[in-house]
mmCIF file of the N, C-alpha and C atoms, coordinates in Angstrom:
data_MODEL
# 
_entry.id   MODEL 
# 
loop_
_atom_site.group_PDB 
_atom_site.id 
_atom_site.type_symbol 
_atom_site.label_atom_id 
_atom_site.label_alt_id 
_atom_site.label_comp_id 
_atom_site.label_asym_id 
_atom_site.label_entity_id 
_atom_site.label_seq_id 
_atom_site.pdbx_PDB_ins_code 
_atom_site.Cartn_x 
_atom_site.Cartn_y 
_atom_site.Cartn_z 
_atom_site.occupancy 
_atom_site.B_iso_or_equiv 
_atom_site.pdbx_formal_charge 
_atom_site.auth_seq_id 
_atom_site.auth_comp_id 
_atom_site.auth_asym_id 
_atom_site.auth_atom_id 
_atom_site.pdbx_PDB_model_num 
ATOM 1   N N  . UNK A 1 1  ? 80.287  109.333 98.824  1.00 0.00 ? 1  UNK A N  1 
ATOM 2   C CA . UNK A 1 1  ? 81.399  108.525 99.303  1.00 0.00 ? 1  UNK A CA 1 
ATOM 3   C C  . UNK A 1 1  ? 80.925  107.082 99.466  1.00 0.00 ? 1  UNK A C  1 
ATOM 4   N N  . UNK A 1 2  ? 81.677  106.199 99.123  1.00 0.00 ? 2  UNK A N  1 
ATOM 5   C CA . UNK A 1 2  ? 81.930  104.923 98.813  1.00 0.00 ? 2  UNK A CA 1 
ATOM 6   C C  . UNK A 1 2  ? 81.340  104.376 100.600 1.00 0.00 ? 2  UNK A C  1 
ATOM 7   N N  . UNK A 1 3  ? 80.471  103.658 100.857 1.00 0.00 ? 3  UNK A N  1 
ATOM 8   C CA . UNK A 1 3  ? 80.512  102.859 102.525 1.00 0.00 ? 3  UNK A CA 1 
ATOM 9   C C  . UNK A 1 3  ? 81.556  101.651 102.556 1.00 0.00 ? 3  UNK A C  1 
ATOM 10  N N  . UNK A 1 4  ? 82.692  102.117 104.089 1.00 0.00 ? 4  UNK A N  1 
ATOM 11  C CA . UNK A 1 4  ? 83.633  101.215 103.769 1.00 0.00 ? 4  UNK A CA 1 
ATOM 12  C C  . UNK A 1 4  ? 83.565  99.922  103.980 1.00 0.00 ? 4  UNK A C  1 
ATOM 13  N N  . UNK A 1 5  ? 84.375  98.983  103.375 1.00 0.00 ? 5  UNK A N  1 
ATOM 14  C CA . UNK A 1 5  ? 84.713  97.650  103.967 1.00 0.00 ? 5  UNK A CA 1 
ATOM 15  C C  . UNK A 1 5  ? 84.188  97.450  105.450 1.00 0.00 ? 5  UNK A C  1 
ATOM 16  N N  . UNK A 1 6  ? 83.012  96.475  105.339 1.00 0.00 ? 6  UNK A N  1 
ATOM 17  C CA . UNK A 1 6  ? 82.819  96.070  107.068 1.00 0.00 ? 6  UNK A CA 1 
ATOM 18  C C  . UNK A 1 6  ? 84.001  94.836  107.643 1.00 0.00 ? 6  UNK A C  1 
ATOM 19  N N  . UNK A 1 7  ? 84.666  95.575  108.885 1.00 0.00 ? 7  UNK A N  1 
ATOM 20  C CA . UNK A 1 7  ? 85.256  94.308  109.983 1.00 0.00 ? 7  UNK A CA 1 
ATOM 21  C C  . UNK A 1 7  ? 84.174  93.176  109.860 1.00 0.00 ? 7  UNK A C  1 
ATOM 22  N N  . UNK A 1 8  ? 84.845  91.714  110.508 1.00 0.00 ? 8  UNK A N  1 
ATOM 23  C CA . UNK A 1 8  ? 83.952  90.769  110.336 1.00 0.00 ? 8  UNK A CA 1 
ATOM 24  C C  . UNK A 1 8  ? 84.528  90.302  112.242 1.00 0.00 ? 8  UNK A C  1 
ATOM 25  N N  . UNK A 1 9  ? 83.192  90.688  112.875 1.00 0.00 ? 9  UNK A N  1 
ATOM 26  C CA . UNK A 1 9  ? 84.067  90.004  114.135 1.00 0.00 ? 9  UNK A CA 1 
ATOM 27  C C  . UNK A 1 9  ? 83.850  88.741  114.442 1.00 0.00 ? 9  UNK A C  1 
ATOM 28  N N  . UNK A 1 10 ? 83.407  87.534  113.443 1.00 0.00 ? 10 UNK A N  1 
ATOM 29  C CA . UNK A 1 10 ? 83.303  86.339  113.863 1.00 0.00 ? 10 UNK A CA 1 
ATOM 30  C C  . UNK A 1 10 ? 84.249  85.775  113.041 1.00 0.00 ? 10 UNK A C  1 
ATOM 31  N N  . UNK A 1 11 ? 85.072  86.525  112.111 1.00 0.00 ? 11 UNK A N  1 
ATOM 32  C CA . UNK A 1 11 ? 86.262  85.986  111.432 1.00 0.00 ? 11 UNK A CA 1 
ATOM 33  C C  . UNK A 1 11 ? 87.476  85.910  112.796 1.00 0.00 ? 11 UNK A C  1 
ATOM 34  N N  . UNK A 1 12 ? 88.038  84.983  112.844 1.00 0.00 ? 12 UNK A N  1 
ATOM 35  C CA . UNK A 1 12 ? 89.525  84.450  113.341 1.00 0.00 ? 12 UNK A CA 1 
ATOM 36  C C  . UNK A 1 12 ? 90.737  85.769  113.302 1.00 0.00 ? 12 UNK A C  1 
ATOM 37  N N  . UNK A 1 13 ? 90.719  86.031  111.670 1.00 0.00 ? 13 UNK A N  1 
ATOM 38  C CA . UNK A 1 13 ? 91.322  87.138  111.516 1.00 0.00 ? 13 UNK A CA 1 
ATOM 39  C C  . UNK A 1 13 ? 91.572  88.419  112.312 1.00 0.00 ? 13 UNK A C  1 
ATOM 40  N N  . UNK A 1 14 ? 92.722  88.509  113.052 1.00 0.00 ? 14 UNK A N  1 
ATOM 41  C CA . UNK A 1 14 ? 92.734  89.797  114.015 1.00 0.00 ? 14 UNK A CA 1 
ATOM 42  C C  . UNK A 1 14 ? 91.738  91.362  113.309 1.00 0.00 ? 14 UNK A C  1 
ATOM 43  N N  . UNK A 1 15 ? 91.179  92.070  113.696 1.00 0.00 ? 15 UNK A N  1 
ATOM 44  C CA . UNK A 1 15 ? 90.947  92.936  113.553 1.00 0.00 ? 15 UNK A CA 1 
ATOM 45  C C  . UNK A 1 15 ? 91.676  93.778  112.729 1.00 0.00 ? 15 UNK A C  1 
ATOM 46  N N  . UNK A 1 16 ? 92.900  94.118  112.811 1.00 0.00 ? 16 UNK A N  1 
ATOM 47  C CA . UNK A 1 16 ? 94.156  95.009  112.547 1.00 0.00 ? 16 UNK A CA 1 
ATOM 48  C C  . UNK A 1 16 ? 94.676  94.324  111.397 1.00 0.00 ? 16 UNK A C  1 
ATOM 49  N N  . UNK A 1 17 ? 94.369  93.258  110.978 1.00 0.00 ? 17 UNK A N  1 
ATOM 50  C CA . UNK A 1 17 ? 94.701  93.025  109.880 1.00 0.00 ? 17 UNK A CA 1 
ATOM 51  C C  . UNK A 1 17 ? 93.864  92.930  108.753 1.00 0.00 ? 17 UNK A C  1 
ATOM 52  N N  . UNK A 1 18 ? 92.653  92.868  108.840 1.00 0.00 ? 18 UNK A N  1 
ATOM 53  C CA . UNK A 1 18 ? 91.347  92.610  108.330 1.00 0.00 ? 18 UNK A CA 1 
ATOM 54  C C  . UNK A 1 18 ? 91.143  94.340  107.460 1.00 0.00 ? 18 UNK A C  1 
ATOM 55  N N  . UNK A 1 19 ? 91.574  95.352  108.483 1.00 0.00 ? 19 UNK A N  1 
ATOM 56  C CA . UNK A 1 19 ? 91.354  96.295  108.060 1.00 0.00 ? 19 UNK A CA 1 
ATOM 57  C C  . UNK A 1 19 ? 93.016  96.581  107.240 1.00 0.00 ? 19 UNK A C  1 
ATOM 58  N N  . UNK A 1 20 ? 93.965  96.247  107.773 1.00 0.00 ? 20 UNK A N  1 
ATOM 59  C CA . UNK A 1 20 ? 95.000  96.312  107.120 1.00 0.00 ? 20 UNK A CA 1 
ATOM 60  C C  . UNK A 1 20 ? 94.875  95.376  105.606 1.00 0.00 ? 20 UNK A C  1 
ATOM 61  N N  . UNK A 1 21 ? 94.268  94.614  105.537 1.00 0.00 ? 21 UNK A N  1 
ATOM 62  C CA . UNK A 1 21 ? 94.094  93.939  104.026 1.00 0.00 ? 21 UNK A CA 1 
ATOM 63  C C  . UNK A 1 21 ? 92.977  94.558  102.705 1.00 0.00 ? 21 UNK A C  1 
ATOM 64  N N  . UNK A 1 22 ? 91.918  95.456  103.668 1.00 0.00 ? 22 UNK A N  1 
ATOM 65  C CA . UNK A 1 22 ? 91.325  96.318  103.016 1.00 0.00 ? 22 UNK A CA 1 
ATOM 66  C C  . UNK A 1 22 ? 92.425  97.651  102.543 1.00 0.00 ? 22 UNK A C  1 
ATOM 67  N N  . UNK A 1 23 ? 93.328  97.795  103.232 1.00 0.00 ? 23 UNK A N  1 
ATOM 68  C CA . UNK A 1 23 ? 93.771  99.090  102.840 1.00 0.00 ? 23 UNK A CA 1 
ATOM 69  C C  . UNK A 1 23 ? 95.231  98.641  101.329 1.00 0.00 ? 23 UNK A C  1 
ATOM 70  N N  . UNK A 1 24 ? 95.288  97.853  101.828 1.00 0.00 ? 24 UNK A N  1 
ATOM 71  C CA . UNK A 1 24 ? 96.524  96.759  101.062 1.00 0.00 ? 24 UNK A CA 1 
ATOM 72  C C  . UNK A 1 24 ? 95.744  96.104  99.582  1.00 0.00 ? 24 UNK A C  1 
ATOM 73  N N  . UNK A 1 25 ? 94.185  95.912  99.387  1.00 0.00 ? 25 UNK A N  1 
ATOM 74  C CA . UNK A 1 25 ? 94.112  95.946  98.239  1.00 0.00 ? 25 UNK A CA 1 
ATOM 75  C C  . UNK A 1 25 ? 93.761  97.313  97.639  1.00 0.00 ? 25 UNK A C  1 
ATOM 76  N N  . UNK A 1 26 ? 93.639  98.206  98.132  1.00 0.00 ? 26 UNK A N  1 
ATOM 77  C CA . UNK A 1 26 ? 93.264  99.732  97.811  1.00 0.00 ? 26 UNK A CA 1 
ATOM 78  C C  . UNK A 1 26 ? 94.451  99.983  97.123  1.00 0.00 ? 26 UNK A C  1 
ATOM 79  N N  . UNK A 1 27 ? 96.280  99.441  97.761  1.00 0.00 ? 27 UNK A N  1 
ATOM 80  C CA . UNK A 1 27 ? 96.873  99.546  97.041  1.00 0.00 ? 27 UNK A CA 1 
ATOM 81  C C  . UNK A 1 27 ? 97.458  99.174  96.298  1.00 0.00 ? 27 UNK A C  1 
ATOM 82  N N  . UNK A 1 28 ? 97.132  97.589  96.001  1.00 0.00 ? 28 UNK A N  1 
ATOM 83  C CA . UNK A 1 28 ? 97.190  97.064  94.802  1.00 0.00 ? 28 UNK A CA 1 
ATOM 84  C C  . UNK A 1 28 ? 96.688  97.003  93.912  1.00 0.00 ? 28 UNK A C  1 
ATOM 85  N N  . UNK A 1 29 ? 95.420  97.412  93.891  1.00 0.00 ? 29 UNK A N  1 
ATOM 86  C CA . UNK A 1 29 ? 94.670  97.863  92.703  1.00 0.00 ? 29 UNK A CA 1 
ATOM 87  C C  . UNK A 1 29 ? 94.786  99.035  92.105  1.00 0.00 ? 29 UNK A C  1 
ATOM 88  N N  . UNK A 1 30 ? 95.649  100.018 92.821  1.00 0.00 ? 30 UNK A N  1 
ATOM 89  C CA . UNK A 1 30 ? 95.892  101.362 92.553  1.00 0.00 ? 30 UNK A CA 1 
ATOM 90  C C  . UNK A 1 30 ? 94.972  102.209 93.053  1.00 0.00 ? 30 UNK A C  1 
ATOM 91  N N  . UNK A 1 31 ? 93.923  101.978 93.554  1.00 0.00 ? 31 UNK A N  1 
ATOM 92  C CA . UNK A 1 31 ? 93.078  103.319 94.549  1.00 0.00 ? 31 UNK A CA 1 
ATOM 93  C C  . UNK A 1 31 ? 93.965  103.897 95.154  1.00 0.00 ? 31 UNK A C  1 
ATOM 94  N N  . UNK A 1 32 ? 94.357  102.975 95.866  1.00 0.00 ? 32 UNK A N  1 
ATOM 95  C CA . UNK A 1 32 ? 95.934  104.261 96.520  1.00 0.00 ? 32 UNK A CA 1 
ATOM 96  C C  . UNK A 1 32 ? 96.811  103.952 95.507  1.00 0.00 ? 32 UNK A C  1 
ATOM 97  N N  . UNK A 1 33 ? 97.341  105.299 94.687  1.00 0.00 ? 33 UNK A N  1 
ATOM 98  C CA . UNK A 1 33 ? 98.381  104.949 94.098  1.00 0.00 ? 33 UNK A CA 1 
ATOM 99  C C  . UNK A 1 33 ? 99.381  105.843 94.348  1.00 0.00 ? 33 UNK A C  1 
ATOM 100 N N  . UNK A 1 34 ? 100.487 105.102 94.069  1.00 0.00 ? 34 UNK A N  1 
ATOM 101 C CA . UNK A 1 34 ? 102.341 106.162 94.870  1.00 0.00 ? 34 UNK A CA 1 
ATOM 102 C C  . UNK A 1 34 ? 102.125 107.565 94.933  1.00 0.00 ? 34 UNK A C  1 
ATOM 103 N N  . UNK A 1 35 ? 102.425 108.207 95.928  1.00 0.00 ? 35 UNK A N  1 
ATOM 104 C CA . UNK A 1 35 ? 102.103 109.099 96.537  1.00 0.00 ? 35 UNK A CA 1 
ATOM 105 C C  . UNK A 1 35 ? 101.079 109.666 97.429  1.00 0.00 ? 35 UNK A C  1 
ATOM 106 N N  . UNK A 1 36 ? 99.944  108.642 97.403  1.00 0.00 ? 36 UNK A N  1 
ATOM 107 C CA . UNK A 1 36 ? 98.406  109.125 97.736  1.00 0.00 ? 36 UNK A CA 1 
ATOM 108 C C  . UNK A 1 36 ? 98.658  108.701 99.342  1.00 0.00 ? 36 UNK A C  1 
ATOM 109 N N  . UNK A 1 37 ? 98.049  109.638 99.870  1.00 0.00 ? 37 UNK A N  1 
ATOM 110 C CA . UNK A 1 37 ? 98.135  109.483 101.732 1.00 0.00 ? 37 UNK A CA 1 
ATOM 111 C C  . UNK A 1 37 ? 97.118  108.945 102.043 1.00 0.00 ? 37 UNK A C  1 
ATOM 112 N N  . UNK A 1 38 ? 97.545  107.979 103.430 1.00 0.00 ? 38 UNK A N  1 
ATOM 113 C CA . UNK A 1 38 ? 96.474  106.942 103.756 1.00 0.00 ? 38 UNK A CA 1 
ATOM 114 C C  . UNK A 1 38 ? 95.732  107.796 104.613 1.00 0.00 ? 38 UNK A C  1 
ATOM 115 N N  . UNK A 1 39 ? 94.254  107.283 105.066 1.00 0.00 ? 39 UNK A N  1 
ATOM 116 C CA . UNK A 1 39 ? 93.927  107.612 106.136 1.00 0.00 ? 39 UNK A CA 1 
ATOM 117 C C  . UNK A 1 39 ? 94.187  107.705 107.376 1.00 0.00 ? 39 UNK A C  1 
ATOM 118 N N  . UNK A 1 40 ? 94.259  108.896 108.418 1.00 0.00 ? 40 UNK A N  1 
ATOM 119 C CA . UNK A 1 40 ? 95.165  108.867 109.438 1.00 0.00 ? 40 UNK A CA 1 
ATOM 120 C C  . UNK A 1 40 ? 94.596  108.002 110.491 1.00 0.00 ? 40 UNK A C  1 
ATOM 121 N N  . UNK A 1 41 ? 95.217  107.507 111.724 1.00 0.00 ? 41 UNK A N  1 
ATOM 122 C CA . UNK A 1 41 ? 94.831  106.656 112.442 1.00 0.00 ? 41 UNK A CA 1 
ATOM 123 C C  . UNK A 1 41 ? 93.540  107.158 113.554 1.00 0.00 ? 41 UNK A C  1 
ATOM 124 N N  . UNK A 1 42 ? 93.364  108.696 113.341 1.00 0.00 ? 42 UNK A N  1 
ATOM 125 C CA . UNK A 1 42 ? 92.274  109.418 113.736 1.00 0.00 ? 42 UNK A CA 1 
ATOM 126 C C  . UNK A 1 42 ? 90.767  108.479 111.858 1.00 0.00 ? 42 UNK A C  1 
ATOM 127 N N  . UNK A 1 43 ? 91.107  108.694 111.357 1.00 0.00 ? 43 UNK A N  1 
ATOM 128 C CA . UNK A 1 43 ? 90.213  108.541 110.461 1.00 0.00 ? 43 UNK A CA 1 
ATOM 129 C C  . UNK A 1 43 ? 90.222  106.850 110.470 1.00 0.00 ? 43 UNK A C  1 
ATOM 130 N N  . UNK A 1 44 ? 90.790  106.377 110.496 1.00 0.00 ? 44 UNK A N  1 
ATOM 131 C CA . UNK A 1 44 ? 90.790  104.687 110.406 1.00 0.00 ? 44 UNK A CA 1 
ATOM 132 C C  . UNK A 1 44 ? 89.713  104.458 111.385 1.00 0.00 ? 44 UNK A C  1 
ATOM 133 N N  . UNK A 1 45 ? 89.755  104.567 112.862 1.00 0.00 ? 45 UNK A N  1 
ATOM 134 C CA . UNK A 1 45 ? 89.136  104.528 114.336 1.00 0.00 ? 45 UNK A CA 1 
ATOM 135 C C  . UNK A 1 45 ? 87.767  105.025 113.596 1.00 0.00 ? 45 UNK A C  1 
ATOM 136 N N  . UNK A 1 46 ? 87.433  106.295 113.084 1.00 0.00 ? 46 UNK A N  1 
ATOM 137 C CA . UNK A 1 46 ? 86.177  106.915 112.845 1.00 0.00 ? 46 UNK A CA 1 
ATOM 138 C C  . UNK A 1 46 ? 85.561  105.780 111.928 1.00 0.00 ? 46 UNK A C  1 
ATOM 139 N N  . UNK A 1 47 ? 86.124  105.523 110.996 1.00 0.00 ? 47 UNK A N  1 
ATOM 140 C CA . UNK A 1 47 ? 85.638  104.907 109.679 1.00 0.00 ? 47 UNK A CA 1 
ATOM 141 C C  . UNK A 1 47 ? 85.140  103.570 110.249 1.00 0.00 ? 47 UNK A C  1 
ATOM 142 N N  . UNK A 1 48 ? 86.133  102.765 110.681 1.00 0.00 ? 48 UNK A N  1 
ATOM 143 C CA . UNK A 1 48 ? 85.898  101.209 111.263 1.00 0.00 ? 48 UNK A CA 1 
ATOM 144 C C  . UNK A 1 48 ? 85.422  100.992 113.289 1.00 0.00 ? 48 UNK A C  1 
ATOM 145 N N  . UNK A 1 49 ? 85.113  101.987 113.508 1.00 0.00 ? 49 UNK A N  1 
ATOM 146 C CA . UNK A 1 49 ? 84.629  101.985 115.539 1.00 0.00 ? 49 UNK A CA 1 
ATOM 147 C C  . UNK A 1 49 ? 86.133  100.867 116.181 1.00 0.00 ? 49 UNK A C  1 
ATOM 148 N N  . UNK A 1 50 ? 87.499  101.680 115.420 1.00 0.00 ? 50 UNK A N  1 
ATOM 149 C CA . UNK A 1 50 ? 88.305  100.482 116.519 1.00 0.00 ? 50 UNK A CA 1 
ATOM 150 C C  . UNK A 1 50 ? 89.021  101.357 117.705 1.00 0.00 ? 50 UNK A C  1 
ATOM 151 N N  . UNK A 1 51 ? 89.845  100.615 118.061 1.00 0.00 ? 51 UNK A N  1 
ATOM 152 C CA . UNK A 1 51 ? 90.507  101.603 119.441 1.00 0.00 ? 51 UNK A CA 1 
ATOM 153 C C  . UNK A 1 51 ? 91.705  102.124 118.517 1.00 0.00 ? 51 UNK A C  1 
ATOM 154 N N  . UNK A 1 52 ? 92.468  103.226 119.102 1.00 0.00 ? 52 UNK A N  1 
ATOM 155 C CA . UNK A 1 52 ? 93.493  103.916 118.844 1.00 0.00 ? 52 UNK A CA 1 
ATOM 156 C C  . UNK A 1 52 ? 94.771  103.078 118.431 1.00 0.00 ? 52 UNK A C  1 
ATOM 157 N N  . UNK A 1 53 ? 94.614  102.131 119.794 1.00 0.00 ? 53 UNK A N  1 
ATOM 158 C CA . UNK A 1 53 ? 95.895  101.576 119.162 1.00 0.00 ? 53 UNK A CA 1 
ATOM 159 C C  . UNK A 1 53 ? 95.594  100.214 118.320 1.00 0.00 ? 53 UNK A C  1 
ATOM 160 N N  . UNK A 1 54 ? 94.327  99.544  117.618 1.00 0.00 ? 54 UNK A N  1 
ATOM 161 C CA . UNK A 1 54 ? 94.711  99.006  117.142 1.00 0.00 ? 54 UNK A CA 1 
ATOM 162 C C  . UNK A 1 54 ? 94.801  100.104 115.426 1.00 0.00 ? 54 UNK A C  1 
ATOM 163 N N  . UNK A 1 55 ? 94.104  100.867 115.307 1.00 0.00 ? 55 UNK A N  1 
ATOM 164 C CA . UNK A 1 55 ? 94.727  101.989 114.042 1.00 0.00 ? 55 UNK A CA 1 
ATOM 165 C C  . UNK A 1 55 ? 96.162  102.279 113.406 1.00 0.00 ? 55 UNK A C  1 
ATOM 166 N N  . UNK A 1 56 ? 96.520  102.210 114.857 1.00 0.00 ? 56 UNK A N  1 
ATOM 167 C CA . UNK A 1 56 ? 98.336  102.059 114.802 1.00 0.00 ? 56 UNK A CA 1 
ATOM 168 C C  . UNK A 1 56 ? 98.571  100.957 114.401 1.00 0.00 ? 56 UNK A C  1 
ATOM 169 N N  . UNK A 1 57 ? 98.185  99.637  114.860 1.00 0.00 ? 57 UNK A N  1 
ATOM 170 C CA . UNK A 1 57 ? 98.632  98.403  114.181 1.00 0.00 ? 57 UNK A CA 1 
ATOM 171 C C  . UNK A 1 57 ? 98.149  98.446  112.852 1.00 0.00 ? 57 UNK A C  1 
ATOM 172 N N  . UNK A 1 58 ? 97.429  98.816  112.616 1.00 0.00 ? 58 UNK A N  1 
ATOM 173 C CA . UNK A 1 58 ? 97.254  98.650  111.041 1.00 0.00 ? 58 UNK A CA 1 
ATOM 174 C C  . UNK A 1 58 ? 98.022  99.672  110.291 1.00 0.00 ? 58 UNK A C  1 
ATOM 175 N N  . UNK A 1 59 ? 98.349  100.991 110.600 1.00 0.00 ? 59 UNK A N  1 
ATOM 176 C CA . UNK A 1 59 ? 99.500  101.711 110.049 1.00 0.00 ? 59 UNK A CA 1 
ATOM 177 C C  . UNK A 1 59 ? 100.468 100.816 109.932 1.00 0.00 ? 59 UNK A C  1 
ATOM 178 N N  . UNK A 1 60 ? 101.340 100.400 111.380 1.00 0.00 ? 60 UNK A N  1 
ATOM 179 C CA . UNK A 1 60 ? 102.510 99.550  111.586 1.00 0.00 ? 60 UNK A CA 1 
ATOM 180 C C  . UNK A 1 60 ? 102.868 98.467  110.441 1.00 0.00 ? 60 UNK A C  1 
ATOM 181 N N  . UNK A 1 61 ? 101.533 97.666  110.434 1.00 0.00 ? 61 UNK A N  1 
ATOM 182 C CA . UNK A 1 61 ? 101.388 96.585  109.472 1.00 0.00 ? 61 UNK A CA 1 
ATOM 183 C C  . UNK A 1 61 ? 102.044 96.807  108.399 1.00 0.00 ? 61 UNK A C  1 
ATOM 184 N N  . UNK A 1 62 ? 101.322 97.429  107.804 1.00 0.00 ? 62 UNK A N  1 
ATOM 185 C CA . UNK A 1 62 ? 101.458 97.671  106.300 1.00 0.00 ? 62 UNK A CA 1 
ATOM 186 C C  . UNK A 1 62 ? 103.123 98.264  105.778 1.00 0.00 ? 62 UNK A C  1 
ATOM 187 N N  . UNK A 1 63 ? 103.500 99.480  107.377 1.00 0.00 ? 63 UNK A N  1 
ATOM 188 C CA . UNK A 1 63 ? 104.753 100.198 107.077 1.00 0.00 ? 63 UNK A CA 1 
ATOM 189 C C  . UNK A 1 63 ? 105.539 99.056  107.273 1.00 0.00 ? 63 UNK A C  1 
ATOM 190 N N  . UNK A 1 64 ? 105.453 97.952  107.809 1.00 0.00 ? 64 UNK A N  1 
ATOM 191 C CA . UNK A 1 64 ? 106.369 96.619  107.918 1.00 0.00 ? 64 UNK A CA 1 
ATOM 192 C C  . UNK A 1 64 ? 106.548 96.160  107.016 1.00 0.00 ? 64 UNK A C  1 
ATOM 193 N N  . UNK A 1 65 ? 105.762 95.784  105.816 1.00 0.00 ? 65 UNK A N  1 
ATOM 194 C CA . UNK A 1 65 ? 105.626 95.382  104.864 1.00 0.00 ? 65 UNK A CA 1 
ATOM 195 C C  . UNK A 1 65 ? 106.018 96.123  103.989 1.00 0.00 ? 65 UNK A C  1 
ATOM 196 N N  . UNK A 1 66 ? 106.140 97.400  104.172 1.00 0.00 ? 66 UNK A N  1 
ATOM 197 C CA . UNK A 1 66 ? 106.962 98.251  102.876 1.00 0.00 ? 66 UNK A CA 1 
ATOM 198 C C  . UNK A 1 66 ? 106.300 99.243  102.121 1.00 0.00 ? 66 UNK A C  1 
ATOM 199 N N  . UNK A 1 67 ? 105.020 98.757  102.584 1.00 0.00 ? 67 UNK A N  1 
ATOM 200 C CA . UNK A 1 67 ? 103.852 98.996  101.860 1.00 0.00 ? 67 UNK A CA 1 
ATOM 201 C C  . UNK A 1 67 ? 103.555 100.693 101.604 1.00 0.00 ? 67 UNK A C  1 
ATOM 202 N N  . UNK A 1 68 ? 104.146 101.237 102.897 1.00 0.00 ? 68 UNK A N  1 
ATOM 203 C CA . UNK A 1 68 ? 103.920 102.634 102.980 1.00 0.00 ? 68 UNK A CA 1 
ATOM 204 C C  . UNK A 1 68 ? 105.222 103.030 103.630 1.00 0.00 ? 68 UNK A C  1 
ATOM 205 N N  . UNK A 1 69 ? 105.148 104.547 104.195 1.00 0.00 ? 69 UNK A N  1 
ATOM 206 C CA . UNK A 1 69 ? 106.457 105.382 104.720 1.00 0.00 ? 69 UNK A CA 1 
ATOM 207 C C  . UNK A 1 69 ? 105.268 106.426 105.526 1.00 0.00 ? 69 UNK A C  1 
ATOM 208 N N  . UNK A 1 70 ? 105.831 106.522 106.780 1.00 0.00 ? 70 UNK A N  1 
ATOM 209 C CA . UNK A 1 70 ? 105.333 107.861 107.163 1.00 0.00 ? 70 UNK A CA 1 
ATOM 210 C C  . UNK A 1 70 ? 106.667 108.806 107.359 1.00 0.00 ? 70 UNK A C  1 
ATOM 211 N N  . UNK A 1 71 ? 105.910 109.901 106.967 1.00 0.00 ? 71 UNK A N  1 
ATOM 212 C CA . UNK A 1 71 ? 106.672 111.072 107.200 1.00 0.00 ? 71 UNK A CA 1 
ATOM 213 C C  . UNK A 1 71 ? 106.458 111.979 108.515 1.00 0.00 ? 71 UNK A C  1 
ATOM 214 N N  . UNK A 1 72 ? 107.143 111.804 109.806 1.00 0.00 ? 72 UNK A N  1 
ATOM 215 C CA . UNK A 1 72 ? 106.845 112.467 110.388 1.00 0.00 ? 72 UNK A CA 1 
ATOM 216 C C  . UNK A 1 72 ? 106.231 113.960 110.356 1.00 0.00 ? 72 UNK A C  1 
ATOM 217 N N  . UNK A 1 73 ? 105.214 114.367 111.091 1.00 0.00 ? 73 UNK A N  1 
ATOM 218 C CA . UNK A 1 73 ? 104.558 115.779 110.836 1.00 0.00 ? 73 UNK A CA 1 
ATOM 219 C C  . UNK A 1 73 ? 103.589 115.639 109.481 1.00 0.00 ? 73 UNK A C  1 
ATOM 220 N N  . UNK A 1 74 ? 103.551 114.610 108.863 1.00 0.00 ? 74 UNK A N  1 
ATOM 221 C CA . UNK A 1 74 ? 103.220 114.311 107.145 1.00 0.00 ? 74 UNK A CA 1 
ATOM 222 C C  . UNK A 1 74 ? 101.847 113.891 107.078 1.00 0.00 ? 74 UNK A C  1 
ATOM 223 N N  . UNK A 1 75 ? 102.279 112.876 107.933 1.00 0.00 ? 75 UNK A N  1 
ATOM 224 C CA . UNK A 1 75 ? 101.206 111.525 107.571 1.00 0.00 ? 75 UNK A CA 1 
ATOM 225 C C  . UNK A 1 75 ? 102.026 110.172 106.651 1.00 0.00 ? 75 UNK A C  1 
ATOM 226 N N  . UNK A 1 76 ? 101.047 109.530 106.420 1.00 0.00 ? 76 UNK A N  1 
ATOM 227 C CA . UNK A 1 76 ? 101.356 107.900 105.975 1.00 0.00 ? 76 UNK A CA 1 
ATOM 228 C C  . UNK A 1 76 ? 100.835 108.011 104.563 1.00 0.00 ? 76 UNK A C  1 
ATOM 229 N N  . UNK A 1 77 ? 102.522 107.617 103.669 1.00 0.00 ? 77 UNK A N  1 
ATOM 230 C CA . UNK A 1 77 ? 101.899 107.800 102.180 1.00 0.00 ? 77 UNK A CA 1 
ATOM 231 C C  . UNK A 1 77 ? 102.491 106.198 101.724 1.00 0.00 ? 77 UNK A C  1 
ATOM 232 N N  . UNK A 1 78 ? 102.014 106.311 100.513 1.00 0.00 ? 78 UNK A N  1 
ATOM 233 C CA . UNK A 1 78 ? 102.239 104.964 99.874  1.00 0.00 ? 78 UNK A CA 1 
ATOM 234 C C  . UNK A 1 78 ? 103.489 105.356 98.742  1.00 0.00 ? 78 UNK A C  1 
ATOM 235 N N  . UNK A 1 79 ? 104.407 104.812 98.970  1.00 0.00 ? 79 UNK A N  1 
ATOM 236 C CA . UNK A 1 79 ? 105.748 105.056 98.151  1.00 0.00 ? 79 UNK A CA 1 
ATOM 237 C C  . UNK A 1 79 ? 105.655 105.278 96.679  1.00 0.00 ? 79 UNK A C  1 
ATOM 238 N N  . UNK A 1 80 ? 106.903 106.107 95.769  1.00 0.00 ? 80 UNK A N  1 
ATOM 239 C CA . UNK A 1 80 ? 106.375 106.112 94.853  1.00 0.00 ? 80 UNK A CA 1 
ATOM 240 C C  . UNK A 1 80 ? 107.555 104.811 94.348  1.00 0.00 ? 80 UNK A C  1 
ATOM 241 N N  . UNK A 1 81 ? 106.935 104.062 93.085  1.00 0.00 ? 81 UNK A N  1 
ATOM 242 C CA . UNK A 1 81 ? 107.715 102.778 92.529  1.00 0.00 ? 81 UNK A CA 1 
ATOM 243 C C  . UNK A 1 81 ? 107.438 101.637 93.520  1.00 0.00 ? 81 UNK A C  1 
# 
């Protein structure tokens, strides 16, 4: 397995978005591609040492942007089209 994207904590850049822009070129490049489920906000926290709720902001983020859909009971997928 791939070692992920390091946070930068002397960047300006909130946290929650830093990791939200790692996950956002995953899906513009097609690593995530339509249909593929994101990591859950249990696995985000593990992967990057953040708190719970900023995991949620970075879900939130992205579902603001369109970027994804969660399905309740599902998880968080990346739309298809």
């Amino acid at each position: 397995m791939a070692r992920p994207r390091e946070v930068d904590p002397w960047d300006p850049t909130p946290i929650y978005l830093q990791i939200a822009g790692f996950l956002r070129e995953d899906i513009e490049s097609g690593k995530l591609a339509p249909g593929a489920q994101l990591p859950s906000e249990k696995e985000i926290q593990q992967t990057y040492g953040v708190a719970r709720e900023t995991a949620r902001a970075v879900v939130r983020k992205l579902r603001d942007e369109g970027r994804v859909v969660t399905l309740p009971g599902r998880g968080t997928f990346v739309p298809p089209g």
